[in-house]
N, C-alpha and C positions, 0 to 999 in steps of 0.2 A: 578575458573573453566573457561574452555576453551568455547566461544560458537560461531557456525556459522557464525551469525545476528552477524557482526561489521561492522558497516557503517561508521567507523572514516577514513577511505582511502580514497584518491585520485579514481574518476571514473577509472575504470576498462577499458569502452571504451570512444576513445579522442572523445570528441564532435562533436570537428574540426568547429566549425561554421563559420569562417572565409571561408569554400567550401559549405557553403547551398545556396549560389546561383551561384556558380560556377559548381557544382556536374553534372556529369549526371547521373543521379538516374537511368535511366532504363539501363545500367550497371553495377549495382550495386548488391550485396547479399543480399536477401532479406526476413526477417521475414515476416509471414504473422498474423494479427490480424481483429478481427473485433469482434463487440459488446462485450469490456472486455475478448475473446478468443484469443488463441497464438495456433499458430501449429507446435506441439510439439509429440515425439514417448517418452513414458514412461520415461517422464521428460528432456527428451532433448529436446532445440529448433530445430525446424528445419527451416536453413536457405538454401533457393534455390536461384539458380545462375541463369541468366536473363532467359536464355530461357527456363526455368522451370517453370516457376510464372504462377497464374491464371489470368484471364480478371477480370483488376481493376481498378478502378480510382482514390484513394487520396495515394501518395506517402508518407513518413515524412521521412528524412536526420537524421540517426543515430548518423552517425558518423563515424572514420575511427580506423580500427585496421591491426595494419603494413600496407600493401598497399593496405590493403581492404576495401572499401568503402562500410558502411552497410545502408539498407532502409526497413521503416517497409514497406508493402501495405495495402490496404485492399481491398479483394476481393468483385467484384460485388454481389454475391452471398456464402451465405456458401459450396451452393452444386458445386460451379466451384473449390471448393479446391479439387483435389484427388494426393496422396502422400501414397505410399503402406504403410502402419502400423501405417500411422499420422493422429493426428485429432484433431480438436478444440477444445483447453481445458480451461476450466476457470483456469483464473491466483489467482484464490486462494486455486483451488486446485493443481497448481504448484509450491507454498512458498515451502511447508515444503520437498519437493523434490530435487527442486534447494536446500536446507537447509543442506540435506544429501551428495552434492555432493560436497563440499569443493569451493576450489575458481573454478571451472570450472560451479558450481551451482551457486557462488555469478554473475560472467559473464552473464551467463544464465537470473538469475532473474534482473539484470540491462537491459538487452536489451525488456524482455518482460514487468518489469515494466513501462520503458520509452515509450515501441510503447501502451499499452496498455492506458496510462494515456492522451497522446499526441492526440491518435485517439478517446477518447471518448472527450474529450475538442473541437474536429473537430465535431464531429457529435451533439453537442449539440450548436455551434455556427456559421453555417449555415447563421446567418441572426445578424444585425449589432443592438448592442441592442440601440443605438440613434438613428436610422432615421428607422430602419426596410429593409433598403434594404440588397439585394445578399451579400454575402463575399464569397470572393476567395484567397484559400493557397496561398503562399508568401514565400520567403526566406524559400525553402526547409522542409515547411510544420510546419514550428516556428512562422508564423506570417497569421493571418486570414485579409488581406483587402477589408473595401468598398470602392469604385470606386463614390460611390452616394455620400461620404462627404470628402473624402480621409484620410480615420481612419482607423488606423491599430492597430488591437485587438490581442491582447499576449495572450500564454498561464498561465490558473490561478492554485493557489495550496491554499487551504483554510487550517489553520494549527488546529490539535486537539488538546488536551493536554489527555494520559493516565499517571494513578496515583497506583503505586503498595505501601497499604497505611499497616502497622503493629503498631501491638498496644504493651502495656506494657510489656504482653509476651511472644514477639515474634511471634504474630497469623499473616496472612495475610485473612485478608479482599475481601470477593470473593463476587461479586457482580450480577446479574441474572436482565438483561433488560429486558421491558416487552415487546417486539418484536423480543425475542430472540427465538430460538427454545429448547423445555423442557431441562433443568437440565444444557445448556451451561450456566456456570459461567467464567469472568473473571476482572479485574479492574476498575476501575471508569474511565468514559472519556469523553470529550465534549469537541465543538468547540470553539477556541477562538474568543472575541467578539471584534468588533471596540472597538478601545481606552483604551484598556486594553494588558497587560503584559504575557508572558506565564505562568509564572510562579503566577501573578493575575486571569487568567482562571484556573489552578488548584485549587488553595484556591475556586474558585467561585461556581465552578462545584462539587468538592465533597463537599461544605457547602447544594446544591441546591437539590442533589439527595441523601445525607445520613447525610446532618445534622453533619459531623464532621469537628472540625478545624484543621487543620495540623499544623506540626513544621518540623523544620530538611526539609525541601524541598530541593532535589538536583537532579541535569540533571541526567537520566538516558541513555538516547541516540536519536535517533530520526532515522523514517522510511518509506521512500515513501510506500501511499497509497492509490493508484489510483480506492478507490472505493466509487466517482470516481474521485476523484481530490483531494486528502490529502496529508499533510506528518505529520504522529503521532511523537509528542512527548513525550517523557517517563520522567517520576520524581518519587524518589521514597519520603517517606515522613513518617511520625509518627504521632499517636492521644495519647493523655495521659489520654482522657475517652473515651473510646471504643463505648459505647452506640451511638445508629444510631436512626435513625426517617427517613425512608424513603420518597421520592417523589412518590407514587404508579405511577404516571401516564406513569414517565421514569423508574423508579426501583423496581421492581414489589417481588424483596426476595434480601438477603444476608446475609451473616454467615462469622466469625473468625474463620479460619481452622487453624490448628496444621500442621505441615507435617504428623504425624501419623494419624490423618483424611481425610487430602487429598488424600493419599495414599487407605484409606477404600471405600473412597467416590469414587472416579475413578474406582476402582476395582469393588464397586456395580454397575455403571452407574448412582449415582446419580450427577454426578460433571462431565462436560464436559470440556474440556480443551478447552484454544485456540488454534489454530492452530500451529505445527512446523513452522518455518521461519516465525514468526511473531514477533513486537516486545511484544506485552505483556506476547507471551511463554517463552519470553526470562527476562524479568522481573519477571515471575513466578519462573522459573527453577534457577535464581538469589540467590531469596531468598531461592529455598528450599536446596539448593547446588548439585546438580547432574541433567542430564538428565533425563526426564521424557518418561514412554514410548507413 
């Protein structure tokens, strides 16, 4: 089956890095972001042209599409955004939209994942975690410098590992965090640790939270997830004894569905799905072989 979520392609927009410090950014097109939001009209970006932009301070260097040079901002204030029918929207209730709109959506969700990931990594490191002093943007809003030790701090992406795991008879394994909200289920996942494998953080992570061993481990695909600095990776994988023993403290319920349960259990409300344009809607929809509504 055909699905939205393929991230196996070449970026969509050219980096261009070789112009983050050549760039003049305040001629440039400009997304706007701020605390995890994109300003966007019912799912489209909305990019303004210089003298459009509101009063802002941290620029970051997109990149370049044909001869257009793109920059997130971020506005001093949410209220100095006004744009008639636009408005601040959480980028995860933008996935499954960009998800709907083909490659003009995959476009889309590249530029808002990028500014969205890029400017929270800024607003969290502010100050130089060895000596404590000021940092200031660099090379086009890619590199944070202290001036106090002359240390130039990158931006970080800490990796996950999700697990869409099926047992003997074909069941998939739906799993319900205990920080979740009521009845959201969806696959096992946790971060990888120093000095271990991705594919040794799956094994580790489903042993820790359900108690099962896998087999048959294989890449699934993998998906920036700036929430707020990730890129999940997907595996899918096999148990030959189904029985679990939960972690209550991280995995608070989970159940082997059928497709024909999933299908009941959605329909009641008792089974929340992940989100469209995610990736483990897309390892759900995987295994059950068609779009889900």
């Amino acid at each position: 089956m055909k699905h939205d979520l393929l991230l196996d392609d070449p970026l969509i927009i050219d980096r261009a890095s070789e112009r983050r410090e050549l760039v003049d950014m305040a001629t440039a097109d400009a997304v706007v972001v701020r605390d995890g939001e994109v300003l966007a009209i019912d799912g489209d970006l909305v990019e303004l042209p210089a003298g459009q932009r509101p009063a802002h301070g941290l620029q970051i260097y997109l990149g370049r599409e044909g001869e257009r040079d793109l920059v997130a901002i971020v506005p001093e204030s949410p209220d100095d955004v006004h744009v008639p029918g636009a408005r601040m929207t959480p980028l995860r209730e933008l996935l499954g939209l960009f998800a709907a709109r083909g490659q003009d959506g995959a476009r889309d969700r590249e530029l808002a994942t990028t500014a969205v990931a890029i400017s929270l990594w800024h607003a969290a490191h502010e100050r130089c975690a060895r000596c404590g002093g000021a940092t200031e943007p660099r090379m086009g809003g890619w590199v944070r410098r202290c001036d106090a030790d002359s240390r130039d701090h990158y931006p970080r992406t800490d990796p996950a590992v999700i697990v869409a795991i099926t047992d003997p008879e074909d069941r998939l394994l739906m799993a319900h965090a205990s920080h979740w909200s009521e009845n959201r289920y969806s696959h096992l996942a946790g971060y990888v640790e120093p000095g271990e494998s991705l594919e040794q953080a799956a094994h580790r992570e489903v042993g820790e939270e359900a108690g099962l061993v896998l087999r048959d481990l294989t890449y699934a695909g993998s998906q920036p997830w700036p929430f707020p600095a990730s890129v999940m990776v997907g595996f899918r994988a096999r148990v030959d004894d189904p029985a679990f023993i939960l972690d209550d403290d991280e995995i608070s319920a989970a159940m082997w569905v059928t497709r024909a349960e999933l299908d009941a259990r959605v329909a009641d409300g008792t089974l929340v799905l992940a989100p469209a344009g995610s990736i483990a809607r897309r390892m759900l929809e995987e295994w059950y072989g068609a779009p889900l509504p």
